[in-house]
C-alpha positions in Angstrom: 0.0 0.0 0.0 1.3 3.3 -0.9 2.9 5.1 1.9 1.2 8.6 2.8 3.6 11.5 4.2 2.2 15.1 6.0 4.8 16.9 4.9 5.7 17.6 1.1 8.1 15.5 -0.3 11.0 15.8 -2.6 11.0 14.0 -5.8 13.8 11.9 -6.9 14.3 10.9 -10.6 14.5 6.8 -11.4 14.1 4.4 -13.8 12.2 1.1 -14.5 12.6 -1.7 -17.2 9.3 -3.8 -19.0 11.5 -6.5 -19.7 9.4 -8.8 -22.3 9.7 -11.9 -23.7 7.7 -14.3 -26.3 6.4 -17.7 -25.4 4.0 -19.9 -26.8 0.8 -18.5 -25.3 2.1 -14.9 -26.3 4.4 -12.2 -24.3 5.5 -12.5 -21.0 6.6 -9.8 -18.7 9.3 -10.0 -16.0 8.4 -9.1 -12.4 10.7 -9.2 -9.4 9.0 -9.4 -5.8 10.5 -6.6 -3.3 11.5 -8.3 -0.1 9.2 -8.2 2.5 11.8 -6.4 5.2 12.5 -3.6 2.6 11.3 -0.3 4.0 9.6 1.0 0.7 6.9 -1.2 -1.1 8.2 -4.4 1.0 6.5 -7.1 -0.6 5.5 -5.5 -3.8 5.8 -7.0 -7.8 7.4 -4.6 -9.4 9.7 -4.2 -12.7 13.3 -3.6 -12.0 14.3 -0.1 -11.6 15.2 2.4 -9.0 16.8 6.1 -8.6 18.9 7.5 -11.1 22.7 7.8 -9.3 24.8 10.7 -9.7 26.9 8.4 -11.7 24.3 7.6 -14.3 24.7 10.9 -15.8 26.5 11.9 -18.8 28.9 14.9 -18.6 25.9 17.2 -20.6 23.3 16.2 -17.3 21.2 15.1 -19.6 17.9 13.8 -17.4 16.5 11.4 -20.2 20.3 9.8 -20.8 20.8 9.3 -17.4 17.2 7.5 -16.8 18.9 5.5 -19.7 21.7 4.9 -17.9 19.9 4.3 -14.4 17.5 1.6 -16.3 20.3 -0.3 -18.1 21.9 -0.1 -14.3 19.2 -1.2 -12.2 18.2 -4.3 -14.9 21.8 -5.9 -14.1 21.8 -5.2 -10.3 18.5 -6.3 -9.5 17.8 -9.2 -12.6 21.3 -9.8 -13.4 20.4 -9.2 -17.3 22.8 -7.7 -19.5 20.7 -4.5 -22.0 21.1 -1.8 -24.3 20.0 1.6 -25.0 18.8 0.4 -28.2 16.8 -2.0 -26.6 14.8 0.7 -24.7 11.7 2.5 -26.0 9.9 5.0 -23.8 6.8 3.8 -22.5 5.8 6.4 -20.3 6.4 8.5 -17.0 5.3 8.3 -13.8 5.2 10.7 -10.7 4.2 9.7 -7.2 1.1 11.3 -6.2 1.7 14.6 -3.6 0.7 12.9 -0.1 3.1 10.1 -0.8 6.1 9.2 1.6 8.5 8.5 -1.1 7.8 10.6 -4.7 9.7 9.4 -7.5 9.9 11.0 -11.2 9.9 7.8 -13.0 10.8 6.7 -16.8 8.9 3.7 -17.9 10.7 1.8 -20.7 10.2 -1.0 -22.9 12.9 -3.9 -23.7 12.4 -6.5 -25.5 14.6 -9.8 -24.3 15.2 -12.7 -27.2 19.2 -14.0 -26.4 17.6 -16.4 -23.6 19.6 -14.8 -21.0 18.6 -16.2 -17.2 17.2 -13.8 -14.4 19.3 -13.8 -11.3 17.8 -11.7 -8.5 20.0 -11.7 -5.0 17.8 -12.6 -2.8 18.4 -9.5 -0.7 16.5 -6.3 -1.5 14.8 -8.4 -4.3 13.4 -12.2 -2.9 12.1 -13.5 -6.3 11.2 -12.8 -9.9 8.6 -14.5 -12.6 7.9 -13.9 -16.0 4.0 -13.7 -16.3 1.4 -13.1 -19.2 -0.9 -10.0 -18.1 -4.1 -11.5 -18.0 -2.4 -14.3 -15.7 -1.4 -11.6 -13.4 -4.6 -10.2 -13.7 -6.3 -12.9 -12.8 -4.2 -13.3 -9.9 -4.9 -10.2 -8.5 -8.6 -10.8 -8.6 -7.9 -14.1 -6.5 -8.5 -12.7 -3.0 -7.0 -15.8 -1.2 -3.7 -15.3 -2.7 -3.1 -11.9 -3.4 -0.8 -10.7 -6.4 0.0 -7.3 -5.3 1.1 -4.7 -7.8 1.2 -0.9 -7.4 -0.7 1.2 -10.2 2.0 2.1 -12.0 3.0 -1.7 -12.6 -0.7 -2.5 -13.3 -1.1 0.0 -15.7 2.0 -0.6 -17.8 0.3 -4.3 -17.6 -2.8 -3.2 -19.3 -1.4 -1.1 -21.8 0.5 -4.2 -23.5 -2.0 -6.9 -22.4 -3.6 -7.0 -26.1 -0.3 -7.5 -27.6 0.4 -10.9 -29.7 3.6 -10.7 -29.7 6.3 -8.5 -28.6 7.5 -6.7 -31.8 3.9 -5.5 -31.8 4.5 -4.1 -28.3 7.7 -2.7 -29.8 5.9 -0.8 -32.7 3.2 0.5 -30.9 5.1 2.1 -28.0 7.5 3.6 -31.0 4.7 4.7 -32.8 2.9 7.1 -30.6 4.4 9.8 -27.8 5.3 8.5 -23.9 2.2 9.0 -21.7 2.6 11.0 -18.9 0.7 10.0 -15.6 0.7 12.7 -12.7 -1.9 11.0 -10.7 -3.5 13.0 -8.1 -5.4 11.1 -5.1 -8.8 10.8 -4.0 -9.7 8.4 -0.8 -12.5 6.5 -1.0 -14.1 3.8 0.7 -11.6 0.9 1.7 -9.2 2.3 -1.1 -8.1 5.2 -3.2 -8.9 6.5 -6.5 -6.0 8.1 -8.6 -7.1 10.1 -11.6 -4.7 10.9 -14.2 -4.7 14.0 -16.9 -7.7 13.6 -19.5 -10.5 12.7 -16.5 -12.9 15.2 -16.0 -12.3 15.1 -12.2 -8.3 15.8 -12.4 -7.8 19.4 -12.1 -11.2 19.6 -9.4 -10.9 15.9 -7.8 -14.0 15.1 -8.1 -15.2 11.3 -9.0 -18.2 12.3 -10.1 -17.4 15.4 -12.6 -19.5 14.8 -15.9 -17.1 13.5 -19.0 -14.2 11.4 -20.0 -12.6 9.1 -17.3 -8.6 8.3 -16.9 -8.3 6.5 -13.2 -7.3 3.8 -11.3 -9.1 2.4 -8.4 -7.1 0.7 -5.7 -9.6 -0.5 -3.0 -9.0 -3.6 -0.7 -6.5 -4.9 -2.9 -8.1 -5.0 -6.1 -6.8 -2.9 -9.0 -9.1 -1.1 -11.7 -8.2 1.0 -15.0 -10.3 3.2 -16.5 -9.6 5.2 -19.5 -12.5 5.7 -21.5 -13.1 9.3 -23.6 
């Protein structure tokens, strides 16, 4: 569950990879489990990422090289898997709600994997890792008896590429169209919270029940919902 602060936060630019692969009943996607005694998100699927480093930035401080950098980075620390820029294609970018203990400015990008390498995770700050088709991991969600707990974020990025047959058509169509850009801002609701993203009617008033187009995810007791209908 997402951690909620009373103070305003600073926001700290990372990085996180969509590793994807092809297998007989179409794309998988990796996902590494945080451990359960990490501080932040203990117990979470996520993809691998994490802050950009001082170290990831080129001598220009360029912000969308070093996210390159940081992503490339984080892949081999946390899944022991060995990628390239050119592998990456921006997916989208993510910014942790105000409220929120920890607020990350986050580059989503794509990769796709085909030279069979193995995942090796280290058991430390990461306990485990599984490549898993979407509407698997949806379903496991759903199943309240063993819960499959993702943040929005992840979930989202789940749905966008859940209709894909294959993962050159995930390729092409995050290369075809412009990064989205979620800024979600939070509305509590019963058992839960609703975070609406730009293009909802309710964004700039937070209202859940402003007349017109709907962009939201609703996270109540556990269960995730994305809505993006205009």
């Amino acid at each position: 569950m997402l951690e909620l602060s009373k103070t305003t936060e600073p926001v700290y630019p990372a990085a996180t990879v969509v590793l994807v692969r092809d297998s007989e009943q179409g794309p998988e996607v990796l996902l590494v489990q945080r451990s359960k005694a990490v501080a932040h998100m203990g117990g979470m699927w996520v993809f691998p990422g994490g802050r950009v480093d001082d170290g990831d930035y080129p001598p220009d401080r360029d912000d969308y090289r070093a996210a390159l950098n940081a992503a490339i980075r984080e892949t081999r620390e946390e899944a022991g898997l060995e990628i390239t820029a050119d592998q990456l294609a921006y997916l989208s970018h993510w910014t942790t709600p105000a409220g929120a203990r920890r607020r990350f400015a986050t580059w989503f990008f794509l990769a796709v994997l085909e030279d069979g390498q193995e995942v090796t995770v280290d058991g430390g700050e990461i306990a485990h890792h599984r490549w898993v088709r979407p509407e698997v991991a949806f379903a496991e969600i759903a199943d309240r008896e063993h819960p499959f707990r993702l943040m929005p974020p992840t979930f989202v990025s789940l749905v966008d590429l859940a209709d894909c047959r294959s993962c050159r058509e995930a390729r092409e169509r995050i290369e075809a169209r412009e990064a989205f850009c979620y800024a979600p801002r939070m509305v509590f609701v019963e058992d839960g919270i609703c975070f609406l993203y730009e293009g909802d009617a309710g964004y700039a008033s937070e209202s859940l029940e402003a007349e017109g187009g709907r962009h939201r995810t609703y996270m109540i007791d556990g269960q995730l919902e994305y809505i993006r209908q205009y």
